[in-house]
N, CA, C and O of each residue as an XYZ file, in Angstrom:
552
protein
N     -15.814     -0.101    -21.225
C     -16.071      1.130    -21.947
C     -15.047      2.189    -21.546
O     -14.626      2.342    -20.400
N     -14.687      2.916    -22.633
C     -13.142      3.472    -22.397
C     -14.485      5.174    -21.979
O     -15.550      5.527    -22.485
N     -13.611      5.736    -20.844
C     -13.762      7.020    -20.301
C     -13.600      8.343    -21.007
O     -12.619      8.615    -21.699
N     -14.618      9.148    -20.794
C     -13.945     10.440    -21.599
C     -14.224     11.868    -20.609
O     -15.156     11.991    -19.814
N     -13.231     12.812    -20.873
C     -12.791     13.502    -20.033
C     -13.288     14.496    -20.436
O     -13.064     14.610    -21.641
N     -14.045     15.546    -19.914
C     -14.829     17.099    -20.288
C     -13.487     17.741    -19.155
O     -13.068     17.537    -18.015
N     -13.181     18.668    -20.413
C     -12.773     20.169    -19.401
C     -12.651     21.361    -20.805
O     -12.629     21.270    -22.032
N     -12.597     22.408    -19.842
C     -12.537     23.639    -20.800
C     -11.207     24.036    -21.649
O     -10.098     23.551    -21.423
N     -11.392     24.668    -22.315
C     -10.045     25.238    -22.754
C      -9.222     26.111    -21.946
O      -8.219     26.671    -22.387
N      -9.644     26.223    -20.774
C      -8.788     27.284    -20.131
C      -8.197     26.112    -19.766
O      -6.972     26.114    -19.884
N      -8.748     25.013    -19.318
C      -8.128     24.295    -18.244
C      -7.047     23.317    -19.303
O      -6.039     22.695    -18.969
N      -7.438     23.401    -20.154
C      -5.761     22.795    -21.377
C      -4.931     23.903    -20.942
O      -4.110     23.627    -20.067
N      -4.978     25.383    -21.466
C      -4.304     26.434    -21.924
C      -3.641     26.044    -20.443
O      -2.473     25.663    -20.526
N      -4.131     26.078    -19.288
C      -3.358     26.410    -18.208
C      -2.381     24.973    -18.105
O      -1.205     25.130    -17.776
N      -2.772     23.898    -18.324
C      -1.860     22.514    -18.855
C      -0.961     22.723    -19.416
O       0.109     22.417    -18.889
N      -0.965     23.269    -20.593
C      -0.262     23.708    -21.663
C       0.779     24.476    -21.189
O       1.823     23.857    -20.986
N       0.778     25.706    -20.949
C       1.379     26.660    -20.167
C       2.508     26.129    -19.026
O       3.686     26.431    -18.838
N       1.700     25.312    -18.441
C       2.447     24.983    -17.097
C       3.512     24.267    -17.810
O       4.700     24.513    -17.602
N       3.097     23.370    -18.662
C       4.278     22.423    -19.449
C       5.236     23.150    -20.511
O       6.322     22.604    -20.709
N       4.963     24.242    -21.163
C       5.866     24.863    -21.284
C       6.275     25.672    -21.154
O       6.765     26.389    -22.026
N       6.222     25.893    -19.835
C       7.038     26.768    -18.900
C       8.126     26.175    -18.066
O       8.668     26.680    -17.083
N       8.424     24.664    -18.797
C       9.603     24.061    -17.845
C       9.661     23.159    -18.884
O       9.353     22.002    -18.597
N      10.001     23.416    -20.103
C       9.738     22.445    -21.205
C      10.868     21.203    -20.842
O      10.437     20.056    -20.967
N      12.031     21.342    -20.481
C      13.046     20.706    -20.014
C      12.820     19.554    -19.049
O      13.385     18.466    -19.161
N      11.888     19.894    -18.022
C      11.734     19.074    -17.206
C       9.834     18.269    -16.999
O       8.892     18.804    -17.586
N       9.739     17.692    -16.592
C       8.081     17.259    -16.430
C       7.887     18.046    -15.209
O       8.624     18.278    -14.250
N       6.325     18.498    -15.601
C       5.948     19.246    -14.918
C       4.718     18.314    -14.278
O       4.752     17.162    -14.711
N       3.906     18.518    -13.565
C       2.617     17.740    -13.128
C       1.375     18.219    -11.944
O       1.577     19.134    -11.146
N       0.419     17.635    -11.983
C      -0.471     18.269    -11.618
C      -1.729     17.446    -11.254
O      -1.831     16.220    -11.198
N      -2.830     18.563    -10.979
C      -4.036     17.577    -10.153
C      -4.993     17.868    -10.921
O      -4.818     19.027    -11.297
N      -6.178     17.314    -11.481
C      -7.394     17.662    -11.900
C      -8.495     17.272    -10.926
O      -8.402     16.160    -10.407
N      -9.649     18.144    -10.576
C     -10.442     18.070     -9.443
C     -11.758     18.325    -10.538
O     -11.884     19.033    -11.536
N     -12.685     17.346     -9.796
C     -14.551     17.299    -10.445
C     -14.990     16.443    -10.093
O     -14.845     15.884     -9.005
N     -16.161     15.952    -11.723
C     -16.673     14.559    -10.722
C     -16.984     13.909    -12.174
O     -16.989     14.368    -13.316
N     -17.254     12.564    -11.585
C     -17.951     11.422    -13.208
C     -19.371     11.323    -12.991
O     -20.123     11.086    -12.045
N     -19.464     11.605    -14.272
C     -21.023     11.604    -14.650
C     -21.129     10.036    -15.668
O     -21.263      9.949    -16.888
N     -21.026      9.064    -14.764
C     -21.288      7.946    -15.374
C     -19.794      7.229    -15.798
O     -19.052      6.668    -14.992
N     -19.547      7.381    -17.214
C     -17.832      7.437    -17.634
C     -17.213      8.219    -18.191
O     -16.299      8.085    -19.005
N     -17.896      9.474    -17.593
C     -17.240     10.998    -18.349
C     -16.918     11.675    -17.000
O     -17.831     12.149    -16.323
N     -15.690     11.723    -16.620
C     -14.678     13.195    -16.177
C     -15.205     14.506    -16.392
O     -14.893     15.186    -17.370
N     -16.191     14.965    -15.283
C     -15.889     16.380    -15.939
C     -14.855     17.325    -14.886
O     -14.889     17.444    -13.662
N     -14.079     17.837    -15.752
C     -12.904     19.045    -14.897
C     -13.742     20.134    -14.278
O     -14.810     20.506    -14.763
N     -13.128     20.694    -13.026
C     -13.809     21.482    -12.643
C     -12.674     22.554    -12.180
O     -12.981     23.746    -12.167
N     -11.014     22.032    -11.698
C     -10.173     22.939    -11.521
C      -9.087     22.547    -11.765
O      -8.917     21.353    -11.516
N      -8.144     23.155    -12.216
C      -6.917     22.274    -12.218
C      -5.827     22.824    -11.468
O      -5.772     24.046    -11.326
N      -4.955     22.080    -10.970
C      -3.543     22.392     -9.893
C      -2.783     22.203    -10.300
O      -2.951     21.188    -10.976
N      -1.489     22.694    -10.405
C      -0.177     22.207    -10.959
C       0.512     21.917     -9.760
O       0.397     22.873     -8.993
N       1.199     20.972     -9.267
C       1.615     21.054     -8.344
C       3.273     20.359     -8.307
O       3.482     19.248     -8.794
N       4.291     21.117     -7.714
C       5.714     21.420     -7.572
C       5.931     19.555     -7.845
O       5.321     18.646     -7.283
N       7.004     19.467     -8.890
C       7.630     18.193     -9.081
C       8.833     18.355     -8.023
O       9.407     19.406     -7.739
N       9.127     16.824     -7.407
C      10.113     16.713     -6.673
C      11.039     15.800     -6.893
O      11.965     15.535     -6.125
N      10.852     15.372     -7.781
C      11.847     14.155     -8.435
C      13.013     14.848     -8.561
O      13.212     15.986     -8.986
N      14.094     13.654     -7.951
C      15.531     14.179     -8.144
C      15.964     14.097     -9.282
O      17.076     14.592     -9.466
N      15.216     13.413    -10.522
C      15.880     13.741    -11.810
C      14.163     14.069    -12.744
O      13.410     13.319    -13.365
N      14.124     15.513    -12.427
C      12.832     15.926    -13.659
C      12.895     15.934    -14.444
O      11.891     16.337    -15.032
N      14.071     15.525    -15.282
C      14.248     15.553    -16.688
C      13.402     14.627    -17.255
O      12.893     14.608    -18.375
N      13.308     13.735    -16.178
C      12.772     11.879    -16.925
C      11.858     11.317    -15.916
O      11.629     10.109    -15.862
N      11.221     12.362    -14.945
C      10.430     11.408    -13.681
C       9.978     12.696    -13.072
O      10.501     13.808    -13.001
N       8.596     12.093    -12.564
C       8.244     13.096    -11.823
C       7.711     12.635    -10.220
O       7.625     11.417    -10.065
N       7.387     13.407     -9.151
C       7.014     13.194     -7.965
C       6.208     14.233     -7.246
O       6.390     15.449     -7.310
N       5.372     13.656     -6.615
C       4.453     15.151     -6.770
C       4.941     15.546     -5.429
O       5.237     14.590     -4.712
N       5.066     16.503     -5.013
C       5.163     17.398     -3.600
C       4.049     16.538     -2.803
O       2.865     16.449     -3.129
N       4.872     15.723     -1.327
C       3.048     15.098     -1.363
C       2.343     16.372     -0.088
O       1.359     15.988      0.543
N       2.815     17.607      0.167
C       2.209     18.256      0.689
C       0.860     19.117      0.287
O      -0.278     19.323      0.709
N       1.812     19.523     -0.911
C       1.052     20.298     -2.074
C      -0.006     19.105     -2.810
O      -1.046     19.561     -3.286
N       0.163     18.006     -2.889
C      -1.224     16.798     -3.446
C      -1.935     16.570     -2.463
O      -3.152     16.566     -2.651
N      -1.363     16.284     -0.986
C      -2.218     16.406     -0.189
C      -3.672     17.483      0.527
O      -4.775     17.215      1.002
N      -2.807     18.904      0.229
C      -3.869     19.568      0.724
C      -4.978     20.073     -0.638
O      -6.142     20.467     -0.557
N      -4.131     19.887     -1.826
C      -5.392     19.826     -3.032
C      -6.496     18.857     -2.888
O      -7.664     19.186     -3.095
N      -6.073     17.423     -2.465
C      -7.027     16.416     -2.878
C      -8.074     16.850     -1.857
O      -9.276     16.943     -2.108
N      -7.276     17.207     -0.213
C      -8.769     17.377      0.614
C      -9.665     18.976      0.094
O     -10.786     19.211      0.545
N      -8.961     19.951     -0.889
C      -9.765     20.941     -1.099
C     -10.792     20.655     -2.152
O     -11.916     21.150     -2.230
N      -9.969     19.371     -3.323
C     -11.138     19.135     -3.597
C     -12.191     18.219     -3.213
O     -13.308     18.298     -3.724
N     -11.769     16.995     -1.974
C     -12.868     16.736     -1.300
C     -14.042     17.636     -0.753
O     -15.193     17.211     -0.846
N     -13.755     19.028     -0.111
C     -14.502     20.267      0.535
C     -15.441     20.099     -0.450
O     -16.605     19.824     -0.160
N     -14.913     20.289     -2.062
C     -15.796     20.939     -2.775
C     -16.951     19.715     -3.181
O     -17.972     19.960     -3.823
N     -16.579     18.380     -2.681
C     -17.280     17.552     -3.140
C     -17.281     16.648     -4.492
O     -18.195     16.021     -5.027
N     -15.553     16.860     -4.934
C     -14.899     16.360     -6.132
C     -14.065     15.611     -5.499
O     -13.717     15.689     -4.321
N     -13.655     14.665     -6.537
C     -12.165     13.883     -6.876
C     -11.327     14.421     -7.506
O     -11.525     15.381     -8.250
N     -10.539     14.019     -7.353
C      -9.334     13.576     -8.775
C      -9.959     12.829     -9.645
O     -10.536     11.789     -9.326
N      -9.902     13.306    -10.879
C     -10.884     13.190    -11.964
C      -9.640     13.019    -13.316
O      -9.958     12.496    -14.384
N      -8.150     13.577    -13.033
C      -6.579     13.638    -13.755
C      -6.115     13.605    -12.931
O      -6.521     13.960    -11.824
N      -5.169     13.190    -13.207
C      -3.638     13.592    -13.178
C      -2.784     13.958    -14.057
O      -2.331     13.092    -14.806
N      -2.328     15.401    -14.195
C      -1.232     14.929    -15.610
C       0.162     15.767    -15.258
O       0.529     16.534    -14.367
N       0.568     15.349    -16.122
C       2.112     15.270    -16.192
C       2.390     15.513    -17.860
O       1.617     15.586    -18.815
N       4.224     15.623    -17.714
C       4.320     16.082    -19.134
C       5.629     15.340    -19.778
O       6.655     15.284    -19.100
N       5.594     14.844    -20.918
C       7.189     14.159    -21.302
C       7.579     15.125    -22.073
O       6.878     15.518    -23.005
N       8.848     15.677    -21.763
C       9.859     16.715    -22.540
C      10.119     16.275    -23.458
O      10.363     17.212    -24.218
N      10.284     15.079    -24.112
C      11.242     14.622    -25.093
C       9.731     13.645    -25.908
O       9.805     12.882    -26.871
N       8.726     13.952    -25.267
C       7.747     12.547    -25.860
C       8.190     11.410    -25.959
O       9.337     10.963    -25.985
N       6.730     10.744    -26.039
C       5.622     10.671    -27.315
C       4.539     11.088    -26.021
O       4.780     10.768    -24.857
N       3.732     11.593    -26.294
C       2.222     11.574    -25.347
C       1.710     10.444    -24.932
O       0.503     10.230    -25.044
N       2.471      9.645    -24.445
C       1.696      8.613    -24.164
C       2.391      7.558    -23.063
O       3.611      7.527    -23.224
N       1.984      6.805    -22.129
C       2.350      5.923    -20.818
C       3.471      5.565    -21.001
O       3.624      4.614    -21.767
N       4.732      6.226    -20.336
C       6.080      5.376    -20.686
C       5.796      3.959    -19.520
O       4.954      4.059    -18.628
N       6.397      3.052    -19.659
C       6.648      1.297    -18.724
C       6.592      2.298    -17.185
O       5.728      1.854    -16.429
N       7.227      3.342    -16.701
C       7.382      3.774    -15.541
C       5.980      4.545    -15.161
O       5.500      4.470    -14.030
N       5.441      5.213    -16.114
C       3.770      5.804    -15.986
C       3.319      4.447    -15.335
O       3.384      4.176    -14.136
N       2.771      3.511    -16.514
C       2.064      2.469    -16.149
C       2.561      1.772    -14.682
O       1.782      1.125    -13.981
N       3.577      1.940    -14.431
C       3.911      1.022    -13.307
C       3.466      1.698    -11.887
O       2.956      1.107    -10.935
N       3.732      2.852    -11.970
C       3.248      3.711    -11.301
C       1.594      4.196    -10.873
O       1.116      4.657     -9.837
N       1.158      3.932    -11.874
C      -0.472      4.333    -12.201
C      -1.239      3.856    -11.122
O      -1.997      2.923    -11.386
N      -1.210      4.456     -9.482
C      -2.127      3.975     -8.794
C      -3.366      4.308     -8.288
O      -3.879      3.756     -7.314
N      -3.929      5.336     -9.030
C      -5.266      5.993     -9.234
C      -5.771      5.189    -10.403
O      -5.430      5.520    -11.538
N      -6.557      4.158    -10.203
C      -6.939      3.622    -11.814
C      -8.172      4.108    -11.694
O      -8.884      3.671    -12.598
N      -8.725      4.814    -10.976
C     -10.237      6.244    -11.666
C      -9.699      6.577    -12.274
O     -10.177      6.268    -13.366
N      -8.211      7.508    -12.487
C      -8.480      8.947    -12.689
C      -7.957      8.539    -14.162
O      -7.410      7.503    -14.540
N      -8.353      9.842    -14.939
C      -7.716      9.816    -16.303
C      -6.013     10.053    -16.208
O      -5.648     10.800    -15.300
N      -5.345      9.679    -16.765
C      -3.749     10.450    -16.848
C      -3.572     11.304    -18.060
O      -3.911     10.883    -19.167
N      -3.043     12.513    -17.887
C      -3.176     13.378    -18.862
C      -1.558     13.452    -19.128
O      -0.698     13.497    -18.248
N      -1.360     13.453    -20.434
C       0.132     13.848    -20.817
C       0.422     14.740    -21.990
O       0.113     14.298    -23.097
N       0.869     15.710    -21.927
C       1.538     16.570    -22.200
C       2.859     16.685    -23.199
O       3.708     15.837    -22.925
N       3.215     17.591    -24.339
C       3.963     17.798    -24.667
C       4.559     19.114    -24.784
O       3.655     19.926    -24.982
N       5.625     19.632    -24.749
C       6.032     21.185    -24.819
C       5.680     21.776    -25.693
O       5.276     22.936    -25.629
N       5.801     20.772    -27.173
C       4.955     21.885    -28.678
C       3.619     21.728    -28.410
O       2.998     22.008    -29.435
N       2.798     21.376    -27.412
C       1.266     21.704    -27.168
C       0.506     20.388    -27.521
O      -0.679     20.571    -27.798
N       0.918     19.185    -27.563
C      -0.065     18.040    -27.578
C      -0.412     17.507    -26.337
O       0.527     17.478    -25.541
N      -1.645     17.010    -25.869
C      -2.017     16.617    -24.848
C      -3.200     15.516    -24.904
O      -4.382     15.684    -25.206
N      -2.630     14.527    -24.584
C      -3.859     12.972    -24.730
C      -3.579     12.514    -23.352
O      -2.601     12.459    -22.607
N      -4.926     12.187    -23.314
C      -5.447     11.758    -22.246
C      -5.729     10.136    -21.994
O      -6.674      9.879    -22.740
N      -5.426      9.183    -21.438
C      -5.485      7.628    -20.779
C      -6.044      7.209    -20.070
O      -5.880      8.014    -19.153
N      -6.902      6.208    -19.574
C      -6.458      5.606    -18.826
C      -5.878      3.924    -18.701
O      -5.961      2.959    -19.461
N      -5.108      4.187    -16.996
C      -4.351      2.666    -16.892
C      -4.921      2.384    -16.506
O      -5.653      3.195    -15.938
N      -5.265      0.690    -16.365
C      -5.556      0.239    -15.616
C      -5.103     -1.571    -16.078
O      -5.151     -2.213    -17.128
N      -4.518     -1.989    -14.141
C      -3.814     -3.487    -14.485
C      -2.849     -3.419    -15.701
O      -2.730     -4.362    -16.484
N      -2.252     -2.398    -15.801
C      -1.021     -3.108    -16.790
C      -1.209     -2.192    -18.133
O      -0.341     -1.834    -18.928
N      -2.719     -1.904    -18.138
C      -3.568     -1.903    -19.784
C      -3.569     -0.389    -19.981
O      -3.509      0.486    -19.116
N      -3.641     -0.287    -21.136
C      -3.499      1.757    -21.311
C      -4.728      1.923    -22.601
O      -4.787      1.192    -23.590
N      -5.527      2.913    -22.334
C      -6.730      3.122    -22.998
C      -6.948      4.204    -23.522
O      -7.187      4.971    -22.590
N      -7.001      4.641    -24.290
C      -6.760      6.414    -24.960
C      -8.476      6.920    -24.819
O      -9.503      6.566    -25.397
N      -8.174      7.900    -23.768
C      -9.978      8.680    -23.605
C      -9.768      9.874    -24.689
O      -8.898     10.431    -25.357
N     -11.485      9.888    -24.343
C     -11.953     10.287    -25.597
C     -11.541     12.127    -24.173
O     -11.845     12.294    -22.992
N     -10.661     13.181    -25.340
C     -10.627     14.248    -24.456
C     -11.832     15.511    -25.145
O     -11.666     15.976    -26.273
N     -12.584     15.774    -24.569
C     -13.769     17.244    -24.883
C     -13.324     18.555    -24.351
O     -12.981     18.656    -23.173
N     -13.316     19.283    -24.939
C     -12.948     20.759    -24.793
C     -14.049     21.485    -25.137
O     -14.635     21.316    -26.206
N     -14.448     22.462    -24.121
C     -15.073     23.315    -23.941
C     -14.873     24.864    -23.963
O     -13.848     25.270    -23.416
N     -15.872     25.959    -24.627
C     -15.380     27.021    -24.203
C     -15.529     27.489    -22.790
O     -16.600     27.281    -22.219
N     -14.607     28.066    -22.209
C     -14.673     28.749    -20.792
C     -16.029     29.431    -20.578
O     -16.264     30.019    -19.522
């Protein structure tokens, strides 16, 4: 059963934002909450500093800045619930290097585009699954 992801509209807008505010390069980030069965619900989201030596086409998360998010949202009694990231050039969806990469197979992967599209996945083993994404008002 494919997963579906609750978060608010702030928490796109601030997705959104973050991604095009560096439309050039991928930007990326943390989503923190919890599953209610096979629904994601968002509870905060982090953007956190890409370190990839080429952001044009790859991203890497700061693992200082992922590190001390994941234990703040352990404090709160959440996971990683996303991850997302953004392709400058598209399509919204798992390039061969996403999937290969994909080693959170909980979390949803969220991807991003600079003109404002954003679909949500998940990988898992190889396989890519389009979640169902819910938006909420704030």
């Amino acid at each position: 059963m494919a997963a579906v992801l609750k978060m608010s509209d702030s928490h796109q807008k601030f997705i959104l934002d973050h991604i095009q505010s560096r439309p050039e390069e991928e930007v990326c980030g943390l989503v923190g909450g919890y599953w209610q069965g096979h629904t994601a619900v968002a509870q905060q989201v982090v953007a956190i500093d890409n370190i990839s030596a080429a952001p044009a086409i790859s991203y890497r998360m700061h693992p200082q800045m992922q590190i001390e998010t994941m234990l703040a949202f352990d404090r709160r009694g959440w996971q990683v619930v996303a991850i997302y990231h953004s392709h400058p050039h598209g399509p919204a969806v798992p390039s061969p290097t996403d999937i290969d990469e994909a080693y959170y197979s909980d979390a949803v992967y969220l991807i991003g585009l600079p003109e404002g599209e954003l679909k949500a996945w998940q990988i898992r083993r190889g396989k890519t699954i389009e979640v169902t994404l819910i938006l909420s008002s704030s």
